[in-house]
ZADO-1210 file (C-alpha; in nm, 4 decimals, padded with zeros to 6 digits):
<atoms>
<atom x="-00.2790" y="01.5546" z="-03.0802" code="UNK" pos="1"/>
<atom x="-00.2811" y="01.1807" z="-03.0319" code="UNK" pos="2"/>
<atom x="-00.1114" y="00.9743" z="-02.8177" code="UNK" pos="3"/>
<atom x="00.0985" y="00.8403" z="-03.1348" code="UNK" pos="4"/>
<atom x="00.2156" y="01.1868" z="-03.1778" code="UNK" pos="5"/>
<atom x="00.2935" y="01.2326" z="-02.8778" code="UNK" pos="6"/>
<atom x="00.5424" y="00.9568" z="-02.8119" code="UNK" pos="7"/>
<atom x="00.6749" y="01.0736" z="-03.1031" code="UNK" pos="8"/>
<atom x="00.7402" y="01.4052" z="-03.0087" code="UNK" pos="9"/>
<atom x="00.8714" y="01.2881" z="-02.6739" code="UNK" pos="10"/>
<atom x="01.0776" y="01.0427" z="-02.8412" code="UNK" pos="11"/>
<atom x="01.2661" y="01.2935" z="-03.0811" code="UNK" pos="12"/>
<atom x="01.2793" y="01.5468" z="-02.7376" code="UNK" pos="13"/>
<atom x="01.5031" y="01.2693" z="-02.5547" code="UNK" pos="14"/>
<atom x="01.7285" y="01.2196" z="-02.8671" code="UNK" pos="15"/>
<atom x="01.7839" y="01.6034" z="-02.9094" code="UNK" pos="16"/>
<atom x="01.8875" y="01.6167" z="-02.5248" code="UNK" pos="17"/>
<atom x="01.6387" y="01.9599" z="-02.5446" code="UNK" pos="18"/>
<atom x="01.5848" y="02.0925" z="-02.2378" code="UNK" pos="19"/>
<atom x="01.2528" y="02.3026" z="-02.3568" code="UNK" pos="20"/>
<atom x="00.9604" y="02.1047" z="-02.4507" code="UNK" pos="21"/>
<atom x="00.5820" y="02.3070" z="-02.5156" code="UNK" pos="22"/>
<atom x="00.2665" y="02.1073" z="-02.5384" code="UNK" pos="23"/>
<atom x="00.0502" y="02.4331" z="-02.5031" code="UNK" pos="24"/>
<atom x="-00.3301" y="02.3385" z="-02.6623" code="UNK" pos="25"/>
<atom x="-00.2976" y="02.0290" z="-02.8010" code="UNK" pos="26"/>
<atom x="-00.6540" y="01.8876" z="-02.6320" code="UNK" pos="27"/>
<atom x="-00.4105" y="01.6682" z="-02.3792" code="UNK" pos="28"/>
<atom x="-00.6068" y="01.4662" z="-02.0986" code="UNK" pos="29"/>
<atom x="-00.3592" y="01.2547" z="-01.9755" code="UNK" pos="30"/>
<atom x="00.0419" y="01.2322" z="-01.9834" code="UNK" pos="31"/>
<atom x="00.1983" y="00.9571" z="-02.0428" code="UNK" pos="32"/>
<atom x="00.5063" y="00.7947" z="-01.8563" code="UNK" pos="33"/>
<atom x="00.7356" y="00.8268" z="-02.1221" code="UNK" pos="34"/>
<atom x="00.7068" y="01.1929" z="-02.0475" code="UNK" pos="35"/>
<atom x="00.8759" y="01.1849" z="-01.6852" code="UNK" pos="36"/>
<atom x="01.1936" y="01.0401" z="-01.8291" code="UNK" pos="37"/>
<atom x="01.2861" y="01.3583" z="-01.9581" code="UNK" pos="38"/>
<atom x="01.4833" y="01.4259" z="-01.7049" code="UNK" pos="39"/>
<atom x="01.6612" y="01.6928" z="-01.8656" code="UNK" pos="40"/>
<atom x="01.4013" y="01.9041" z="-01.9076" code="UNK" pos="41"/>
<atom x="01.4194" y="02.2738" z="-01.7379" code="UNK" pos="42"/>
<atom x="01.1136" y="02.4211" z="-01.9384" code="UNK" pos="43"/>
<atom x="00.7646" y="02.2179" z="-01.9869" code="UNK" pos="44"/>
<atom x="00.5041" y="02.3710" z="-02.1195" code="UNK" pos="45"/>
<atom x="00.1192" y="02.2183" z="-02.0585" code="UNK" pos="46"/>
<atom x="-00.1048" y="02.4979" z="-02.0571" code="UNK" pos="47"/>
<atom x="-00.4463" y="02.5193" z="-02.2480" code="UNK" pos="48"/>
<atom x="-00.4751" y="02.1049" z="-02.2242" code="UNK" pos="49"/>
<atom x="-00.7023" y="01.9405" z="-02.0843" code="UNK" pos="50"/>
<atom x="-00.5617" y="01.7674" z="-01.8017" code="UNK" pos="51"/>
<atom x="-00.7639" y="01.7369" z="-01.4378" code="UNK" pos="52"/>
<atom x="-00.4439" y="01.5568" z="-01.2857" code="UNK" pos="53"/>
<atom x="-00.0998" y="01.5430" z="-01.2432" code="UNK" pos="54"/>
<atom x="00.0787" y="01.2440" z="-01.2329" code="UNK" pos="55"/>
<atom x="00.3394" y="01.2113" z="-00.8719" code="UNK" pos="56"/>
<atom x="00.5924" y="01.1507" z="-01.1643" code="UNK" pos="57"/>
<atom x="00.6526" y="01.5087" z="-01.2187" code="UNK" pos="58"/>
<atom x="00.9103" y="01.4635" z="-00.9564" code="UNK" pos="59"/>
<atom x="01.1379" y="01.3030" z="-01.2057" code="UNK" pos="60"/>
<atom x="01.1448" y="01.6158" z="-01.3685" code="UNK" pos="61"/>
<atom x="01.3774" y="01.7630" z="-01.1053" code="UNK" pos="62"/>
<atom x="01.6036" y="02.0026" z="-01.3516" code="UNK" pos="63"/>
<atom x="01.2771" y="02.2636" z="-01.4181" code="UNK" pos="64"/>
<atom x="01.2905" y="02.5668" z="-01.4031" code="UNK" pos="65"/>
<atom x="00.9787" y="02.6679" z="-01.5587" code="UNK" pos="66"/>
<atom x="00.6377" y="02.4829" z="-01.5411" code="UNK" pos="67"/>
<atom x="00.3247" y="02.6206" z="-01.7165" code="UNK" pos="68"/>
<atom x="00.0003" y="02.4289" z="-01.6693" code="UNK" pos="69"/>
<atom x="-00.2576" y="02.7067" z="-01.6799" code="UNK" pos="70"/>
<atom x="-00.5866" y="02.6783" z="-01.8697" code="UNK" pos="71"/>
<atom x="-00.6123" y="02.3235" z="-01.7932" code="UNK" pos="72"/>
<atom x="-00.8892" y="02.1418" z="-01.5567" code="UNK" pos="73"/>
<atom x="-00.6875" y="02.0865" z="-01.2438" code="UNK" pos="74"/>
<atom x="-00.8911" y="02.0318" z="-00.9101" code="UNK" pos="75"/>
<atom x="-00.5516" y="01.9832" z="-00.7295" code="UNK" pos="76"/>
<atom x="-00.1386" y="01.9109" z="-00.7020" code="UNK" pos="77"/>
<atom x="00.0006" y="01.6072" z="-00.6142" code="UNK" pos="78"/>
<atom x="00.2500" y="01.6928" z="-00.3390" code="UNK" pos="79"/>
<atom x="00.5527" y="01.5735" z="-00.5266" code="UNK" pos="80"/>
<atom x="00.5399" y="01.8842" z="-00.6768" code="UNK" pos="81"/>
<atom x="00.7527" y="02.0083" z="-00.3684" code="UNK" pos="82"/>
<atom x="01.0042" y="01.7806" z="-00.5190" code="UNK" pos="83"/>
<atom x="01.0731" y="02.0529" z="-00.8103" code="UNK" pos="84"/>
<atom x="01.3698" y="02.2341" z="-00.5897" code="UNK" pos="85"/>
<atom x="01.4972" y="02.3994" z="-00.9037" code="UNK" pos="86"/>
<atom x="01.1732" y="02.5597" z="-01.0144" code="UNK" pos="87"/>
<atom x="01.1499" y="02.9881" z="-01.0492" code="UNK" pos="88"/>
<atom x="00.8147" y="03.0027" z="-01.2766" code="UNK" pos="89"/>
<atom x="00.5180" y="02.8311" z="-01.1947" code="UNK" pos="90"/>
<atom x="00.1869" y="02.9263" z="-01.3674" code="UNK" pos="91"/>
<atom x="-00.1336" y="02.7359" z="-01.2685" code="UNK" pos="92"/>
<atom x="-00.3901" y="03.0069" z="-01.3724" code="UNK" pos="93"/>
<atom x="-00.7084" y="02.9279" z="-01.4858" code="UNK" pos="94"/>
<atom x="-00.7825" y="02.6020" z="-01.3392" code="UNK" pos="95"/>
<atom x="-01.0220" y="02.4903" z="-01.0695" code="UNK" pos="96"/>
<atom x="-00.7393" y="02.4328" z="-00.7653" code="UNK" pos="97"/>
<atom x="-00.9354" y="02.4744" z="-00.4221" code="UNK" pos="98"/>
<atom x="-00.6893" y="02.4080" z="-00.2119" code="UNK" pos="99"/>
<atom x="-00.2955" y="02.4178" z="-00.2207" code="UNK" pos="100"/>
<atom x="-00.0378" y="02.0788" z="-00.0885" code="UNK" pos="101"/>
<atom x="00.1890" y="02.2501" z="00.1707" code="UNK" pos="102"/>
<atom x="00.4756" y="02.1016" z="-00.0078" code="UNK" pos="103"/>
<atom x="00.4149" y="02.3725" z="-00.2722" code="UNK" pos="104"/>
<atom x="00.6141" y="02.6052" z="00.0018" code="UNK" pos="105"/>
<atom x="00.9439" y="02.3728" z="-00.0392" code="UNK" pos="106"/>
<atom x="00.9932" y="02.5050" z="-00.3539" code="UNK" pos="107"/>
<atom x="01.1993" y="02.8369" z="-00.1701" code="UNK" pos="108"/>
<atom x="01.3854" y="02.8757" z="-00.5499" code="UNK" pos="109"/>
<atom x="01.0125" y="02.9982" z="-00.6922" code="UNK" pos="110"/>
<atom x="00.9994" y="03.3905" z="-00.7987" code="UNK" pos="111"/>
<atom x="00.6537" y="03.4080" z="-00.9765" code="UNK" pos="112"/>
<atom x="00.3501" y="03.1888" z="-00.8632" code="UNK" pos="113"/>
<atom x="00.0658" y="03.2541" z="-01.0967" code="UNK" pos="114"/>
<atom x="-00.2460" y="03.1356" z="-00.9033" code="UNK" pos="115"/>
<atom x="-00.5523" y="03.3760" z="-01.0978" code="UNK" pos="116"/>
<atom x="-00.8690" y="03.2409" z="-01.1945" code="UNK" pos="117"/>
<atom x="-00.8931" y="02.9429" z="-00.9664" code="UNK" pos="118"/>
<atom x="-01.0926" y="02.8468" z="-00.6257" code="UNK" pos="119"/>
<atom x="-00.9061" y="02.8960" z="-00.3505" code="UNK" pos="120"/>
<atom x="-01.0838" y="03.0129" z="-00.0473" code="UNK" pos="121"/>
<atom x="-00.7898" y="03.0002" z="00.1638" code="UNK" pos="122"/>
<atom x="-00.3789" y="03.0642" z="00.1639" code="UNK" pos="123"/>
<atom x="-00.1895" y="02.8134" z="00.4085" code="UNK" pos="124"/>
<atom x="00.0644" y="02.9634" z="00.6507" code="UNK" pos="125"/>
<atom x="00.3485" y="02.7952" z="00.4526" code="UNK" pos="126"/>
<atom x="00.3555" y="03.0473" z="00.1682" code="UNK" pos="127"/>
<atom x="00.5845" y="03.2063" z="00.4050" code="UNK" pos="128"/>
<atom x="00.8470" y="02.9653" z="00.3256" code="UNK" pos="129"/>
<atom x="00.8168" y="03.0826" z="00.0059" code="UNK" pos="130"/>
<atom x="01.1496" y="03.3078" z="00.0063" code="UNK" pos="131"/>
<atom x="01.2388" y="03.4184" z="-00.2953" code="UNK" pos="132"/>
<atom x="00.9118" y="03.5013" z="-00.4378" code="UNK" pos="133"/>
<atom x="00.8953" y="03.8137" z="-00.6810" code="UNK" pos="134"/>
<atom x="00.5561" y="03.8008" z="-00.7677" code="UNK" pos="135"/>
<atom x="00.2110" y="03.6313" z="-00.6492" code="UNK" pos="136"/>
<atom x="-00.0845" y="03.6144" z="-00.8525" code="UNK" pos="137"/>
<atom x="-00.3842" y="03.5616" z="-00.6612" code="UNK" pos="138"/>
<atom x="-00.6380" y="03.7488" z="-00.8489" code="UNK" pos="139"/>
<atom x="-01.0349" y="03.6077" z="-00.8964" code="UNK" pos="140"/>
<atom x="-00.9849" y="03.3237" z="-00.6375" code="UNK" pos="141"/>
<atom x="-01.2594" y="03.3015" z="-00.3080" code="UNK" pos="142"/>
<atom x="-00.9982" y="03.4751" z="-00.0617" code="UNK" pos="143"/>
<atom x="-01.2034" y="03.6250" z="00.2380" code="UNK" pos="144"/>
<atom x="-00.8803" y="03.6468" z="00.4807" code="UNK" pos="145"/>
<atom x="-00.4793" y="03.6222" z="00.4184" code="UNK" pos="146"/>
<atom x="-00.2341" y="03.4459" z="00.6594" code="UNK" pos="147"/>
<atom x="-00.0278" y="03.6662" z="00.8619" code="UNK" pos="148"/>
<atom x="00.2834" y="03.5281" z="00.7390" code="UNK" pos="149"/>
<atom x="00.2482" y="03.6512" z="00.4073" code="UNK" pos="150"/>
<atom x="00.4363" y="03.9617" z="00.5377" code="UNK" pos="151"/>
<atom x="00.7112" y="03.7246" z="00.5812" code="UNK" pos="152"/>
<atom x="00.8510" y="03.7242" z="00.2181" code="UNK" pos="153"/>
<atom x="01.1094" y="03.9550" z="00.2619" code="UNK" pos="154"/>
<atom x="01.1464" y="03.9950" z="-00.1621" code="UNK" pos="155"/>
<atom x="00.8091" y="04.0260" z="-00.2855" code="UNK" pos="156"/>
<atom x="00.7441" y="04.2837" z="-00.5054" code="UNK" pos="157"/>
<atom x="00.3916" y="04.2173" z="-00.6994" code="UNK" pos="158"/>
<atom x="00.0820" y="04.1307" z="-00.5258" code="UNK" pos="159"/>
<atom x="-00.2259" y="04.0805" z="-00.6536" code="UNK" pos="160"/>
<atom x="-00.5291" y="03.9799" z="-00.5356" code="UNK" pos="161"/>
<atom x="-00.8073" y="04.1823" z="-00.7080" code="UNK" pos="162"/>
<atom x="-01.1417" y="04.0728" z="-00.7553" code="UNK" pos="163"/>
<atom x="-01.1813" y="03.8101" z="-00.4339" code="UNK" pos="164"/>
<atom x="-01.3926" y="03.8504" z="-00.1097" code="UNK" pos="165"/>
<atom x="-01.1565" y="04.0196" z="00.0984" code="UNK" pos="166"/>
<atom x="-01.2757" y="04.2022" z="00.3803" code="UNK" pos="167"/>
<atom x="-01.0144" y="04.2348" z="00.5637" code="UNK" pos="168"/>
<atom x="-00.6485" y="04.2340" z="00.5420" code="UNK" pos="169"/>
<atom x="-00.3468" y="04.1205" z="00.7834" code="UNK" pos="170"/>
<atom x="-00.1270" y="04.4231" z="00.9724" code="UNK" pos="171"/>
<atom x="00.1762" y="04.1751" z="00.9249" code="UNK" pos="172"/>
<atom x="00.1536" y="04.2692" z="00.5351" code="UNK" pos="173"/>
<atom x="00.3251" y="04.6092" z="00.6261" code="UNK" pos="174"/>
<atom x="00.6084" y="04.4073" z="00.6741" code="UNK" pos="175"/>
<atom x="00.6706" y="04.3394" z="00.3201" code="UNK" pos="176"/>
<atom x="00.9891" y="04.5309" z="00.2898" code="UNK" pos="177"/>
<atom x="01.0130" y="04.5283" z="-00.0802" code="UNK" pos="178"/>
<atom x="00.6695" y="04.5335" z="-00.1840" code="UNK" pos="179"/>
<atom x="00.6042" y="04.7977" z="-00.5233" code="UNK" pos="180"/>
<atom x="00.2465" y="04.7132" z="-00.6600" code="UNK" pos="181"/>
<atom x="-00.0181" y="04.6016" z="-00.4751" code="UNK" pos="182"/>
<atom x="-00.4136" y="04.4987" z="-00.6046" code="UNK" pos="183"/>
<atom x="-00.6721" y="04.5075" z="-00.4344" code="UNK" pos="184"/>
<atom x="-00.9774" y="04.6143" z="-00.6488" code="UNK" pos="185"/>
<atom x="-01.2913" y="04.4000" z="-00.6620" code="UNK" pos="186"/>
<atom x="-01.3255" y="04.3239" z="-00.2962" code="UNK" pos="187"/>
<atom x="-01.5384" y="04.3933" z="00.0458" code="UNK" pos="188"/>
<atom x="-01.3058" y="04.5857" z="00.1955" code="UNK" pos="189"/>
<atom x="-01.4491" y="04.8508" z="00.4375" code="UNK" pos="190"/>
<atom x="-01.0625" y="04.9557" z="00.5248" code="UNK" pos="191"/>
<atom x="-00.7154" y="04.9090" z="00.5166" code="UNK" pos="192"/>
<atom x="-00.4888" y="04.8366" z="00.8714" code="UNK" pos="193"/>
<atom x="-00.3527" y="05.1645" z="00.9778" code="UNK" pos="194"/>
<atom x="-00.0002" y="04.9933" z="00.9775" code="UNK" pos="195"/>
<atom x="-00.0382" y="05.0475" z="00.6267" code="UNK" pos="196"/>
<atom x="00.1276" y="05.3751" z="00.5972" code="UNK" pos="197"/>
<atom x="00.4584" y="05.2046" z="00.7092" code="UNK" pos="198"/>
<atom x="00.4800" y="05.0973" z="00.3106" code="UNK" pos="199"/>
<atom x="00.7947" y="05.2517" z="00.2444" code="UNK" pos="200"/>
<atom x="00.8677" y="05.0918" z="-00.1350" code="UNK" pos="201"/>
<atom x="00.5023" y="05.0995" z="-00.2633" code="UNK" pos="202"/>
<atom x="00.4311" y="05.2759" z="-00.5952" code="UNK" pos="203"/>
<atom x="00.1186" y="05.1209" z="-00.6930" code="UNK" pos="204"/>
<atom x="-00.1783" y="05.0722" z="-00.5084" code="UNK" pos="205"/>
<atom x="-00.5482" y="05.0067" z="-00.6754" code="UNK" pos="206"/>
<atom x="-00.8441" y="04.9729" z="-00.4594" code="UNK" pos="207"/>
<atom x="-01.1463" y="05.0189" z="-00.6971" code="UNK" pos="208"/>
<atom x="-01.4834" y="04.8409" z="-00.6286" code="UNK" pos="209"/>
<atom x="-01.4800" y="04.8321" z="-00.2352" code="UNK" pos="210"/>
<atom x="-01.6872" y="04.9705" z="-00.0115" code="UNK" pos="211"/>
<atom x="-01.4153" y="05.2104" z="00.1447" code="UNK" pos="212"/>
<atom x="-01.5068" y="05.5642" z="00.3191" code="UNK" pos="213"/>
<atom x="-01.2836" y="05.7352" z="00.0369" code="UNK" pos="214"/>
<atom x="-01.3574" y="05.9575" z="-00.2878" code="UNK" pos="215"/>
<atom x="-01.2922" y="05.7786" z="-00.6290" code="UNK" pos="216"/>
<atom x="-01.0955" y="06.0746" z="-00.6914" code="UNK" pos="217"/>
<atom x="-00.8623" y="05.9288" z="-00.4136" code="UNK" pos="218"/>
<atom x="-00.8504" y="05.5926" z="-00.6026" code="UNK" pos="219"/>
<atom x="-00.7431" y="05.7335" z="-00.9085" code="UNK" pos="220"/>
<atom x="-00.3887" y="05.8043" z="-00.7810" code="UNK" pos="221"/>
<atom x="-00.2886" y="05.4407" z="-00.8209" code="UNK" pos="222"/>
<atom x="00.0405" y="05.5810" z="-00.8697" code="UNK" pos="223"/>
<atom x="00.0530" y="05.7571" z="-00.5461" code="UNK" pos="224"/>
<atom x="-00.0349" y="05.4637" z="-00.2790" code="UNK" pos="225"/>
<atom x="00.0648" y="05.7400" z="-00.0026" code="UNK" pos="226"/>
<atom x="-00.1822" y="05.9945" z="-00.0710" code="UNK" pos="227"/>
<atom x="-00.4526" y="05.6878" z="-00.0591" code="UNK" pos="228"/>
<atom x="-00.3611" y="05.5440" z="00.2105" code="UNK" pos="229"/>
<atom x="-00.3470" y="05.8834" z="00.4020" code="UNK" pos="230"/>
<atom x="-00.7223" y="05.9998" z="00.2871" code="UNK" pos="231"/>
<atom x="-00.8097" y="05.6646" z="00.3092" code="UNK" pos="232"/>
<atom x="-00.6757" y="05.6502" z="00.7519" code="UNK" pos="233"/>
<atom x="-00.7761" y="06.0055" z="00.7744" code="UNK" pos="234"/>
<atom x="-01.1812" y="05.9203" z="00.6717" code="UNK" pos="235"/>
<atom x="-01.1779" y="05.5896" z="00.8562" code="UNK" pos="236"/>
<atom x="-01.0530" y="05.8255" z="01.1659" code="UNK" pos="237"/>
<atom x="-01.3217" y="06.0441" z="01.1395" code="UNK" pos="238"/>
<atom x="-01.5635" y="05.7237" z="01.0722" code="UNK" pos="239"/>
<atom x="-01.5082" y="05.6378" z="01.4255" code="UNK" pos="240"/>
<atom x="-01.5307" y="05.9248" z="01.6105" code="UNK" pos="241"/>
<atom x="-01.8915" y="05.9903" z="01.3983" code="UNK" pos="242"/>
<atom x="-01.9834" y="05.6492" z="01.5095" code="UNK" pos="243"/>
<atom x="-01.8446" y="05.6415" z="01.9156" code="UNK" pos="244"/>
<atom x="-02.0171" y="06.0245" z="01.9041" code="UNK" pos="245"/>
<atom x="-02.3763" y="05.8624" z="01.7967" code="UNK" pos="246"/>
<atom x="-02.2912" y="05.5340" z="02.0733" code="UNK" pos="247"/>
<atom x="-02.2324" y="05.8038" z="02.3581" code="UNK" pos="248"/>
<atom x="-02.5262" y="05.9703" z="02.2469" code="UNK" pos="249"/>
<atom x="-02.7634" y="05.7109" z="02.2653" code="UNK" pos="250"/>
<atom x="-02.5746" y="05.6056" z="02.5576" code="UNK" pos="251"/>
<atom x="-02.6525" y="05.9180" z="02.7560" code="UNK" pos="252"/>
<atom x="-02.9988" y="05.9112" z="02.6147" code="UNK" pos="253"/>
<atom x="-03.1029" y="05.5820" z="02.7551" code="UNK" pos="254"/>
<atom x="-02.9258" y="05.6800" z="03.0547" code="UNK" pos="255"/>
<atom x="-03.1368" y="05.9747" z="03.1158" code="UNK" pos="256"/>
<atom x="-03.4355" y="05.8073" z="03.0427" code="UNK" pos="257"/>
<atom x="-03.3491" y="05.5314" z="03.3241" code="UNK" pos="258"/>
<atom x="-03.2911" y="05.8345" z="03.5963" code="UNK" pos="259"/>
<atom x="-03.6282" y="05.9963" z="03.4810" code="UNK" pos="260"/>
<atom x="-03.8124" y="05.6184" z="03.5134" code="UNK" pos="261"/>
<atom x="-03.6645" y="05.6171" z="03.8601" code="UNK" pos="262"/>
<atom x="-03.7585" y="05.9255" z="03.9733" code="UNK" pos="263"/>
<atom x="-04.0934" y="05.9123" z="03.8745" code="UNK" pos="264"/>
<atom x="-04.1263" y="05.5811" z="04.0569" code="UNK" pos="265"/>
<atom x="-03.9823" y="05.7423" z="04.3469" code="UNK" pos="266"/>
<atom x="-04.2563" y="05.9821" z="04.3562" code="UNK" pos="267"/>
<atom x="-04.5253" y="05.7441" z="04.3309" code="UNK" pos="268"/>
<atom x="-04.4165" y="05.5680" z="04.6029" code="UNK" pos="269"/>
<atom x="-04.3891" y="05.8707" z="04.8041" code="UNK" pos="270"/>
<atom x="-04.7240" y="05.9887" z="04.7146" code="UNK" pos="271"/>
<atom x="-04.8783" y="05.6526" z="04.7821" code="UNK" pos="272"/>
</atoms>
């Protein structure tokens, strides 16, 4: 699409009053200004462009609801984005984001963050603010930790975060009081916090491709996160032990060895 029919689409969108406008694939690398004066707008729809950037101007656009600019070539948000207060759906898949603004957590209306296929290598404390969020897509991002606070969204339901470098995971996400689906496969996890089996609204768990002490016959009961998570604290339990067992006994090995040095000095001394 050129720019010349793109005014004119915009154009014909403000005369209609519409408050839905899609743009998806249309080979897009820049919007123009004419575009932020569509104030009434409550669904835009940007994704499979090719945009790197977007304009501070999207903060004119202060009725959406629902913003979709995955598939595009983002390397970051411009912090007015925080300025979207009505905004529930927000999909920025497939792009090349790094990093997030912290403004992104003023948007406490937001219910489904779609963050998959990106770069992130780390989730700011803020997503805490995040209050009414249903649903977090994380998955194939650079993750190696999560915040704490992210047990502090008291509604969220869906998490995923399969296929990032995870190797360990907070306590604090036990807290999730609501939480029903959780994804982890496609990490480095070695284990899960024993707090774990406080999940008391959990119905889906996947853990495939770590390196956990647990049979993939375990694994297969997505369906029936308890019975993982139980195997899964039970060998972890018995990991332990196996390993403290083979510290004491090298413990009390090199221990007797030192006594058995020192007597045999002793003697020498006493037979020189």
């Amino acid at each position: 699409m050129n720019n010349k029919e793109l005014l004119n689409i915009i154009k014909k969108t403000a005369k209609r009053k519409a408050t839905v406008l899609h743009l998806f694939n249309e080979g897009l690398t820049a919007l123009p200004p004419e575009l932020f004066k569509l104030s009434q707008l409550e669904e835009l729809g940007l994704s499979g462009n090719q945009l790197t950037t977007i304009p501070p101007a999207i903060a004119k656009l202060s009725k959406l609801k629902v913003l979709y600019l995955s598939n595009n070539q983002l390397t970051a948000l411009p912090p007015a984005i925080g300025k979207l207060s009505h905004l529930k759906l927000l999909y920025l898949s497939g792009n090349q984001l790094a990093a997030l603004p912290p403004q992104l957590s003023k948007l406490s209306r937001l219910e489904a963050l779609y963050l998959n296929d990106n770069q992130l290598i780390a989730l700011d404390k803020s997503i805490s603010r995040l209050s009414h969020l249903l649903m977090l897509n994380l998955d194939k991002n650079l993750l190696t930790t999560l915040p704490p606070q992210i047990g502090k969204l008291p509604h969220l339901e869906m998490l995923y975060l399969n296929n990032n470098r995870l190797n360990v995971l907070p306590p604090e996400m036990s807290k999730l009081p609501n939480l029903r689906q959780l994804y982890l496969s496609g990490n480095q996890l070695t284990g899960l916090p024993y707090e774990y089996d406080k999940f008391s609204q959990l119905k889906k768990l996947t853990l495939f491709e770590n390196p956990l002490p647990i049979e993939l016959a375990f694994l297969k009961l997505v369906n029936q996160p308890a019975k993982i998570i139980n195997r899964l604290n039970r060998q972890m339990l018995i990991q332990k032990l196996e390993e403290e067992k083979r510290y004491n006994s090298r413990t009390n090995l090199i221990g007797g060895g030192l006594i058995t040095v020192f007597i045999i000095i002793i003697l020498v001394l006493l037979v020189g």
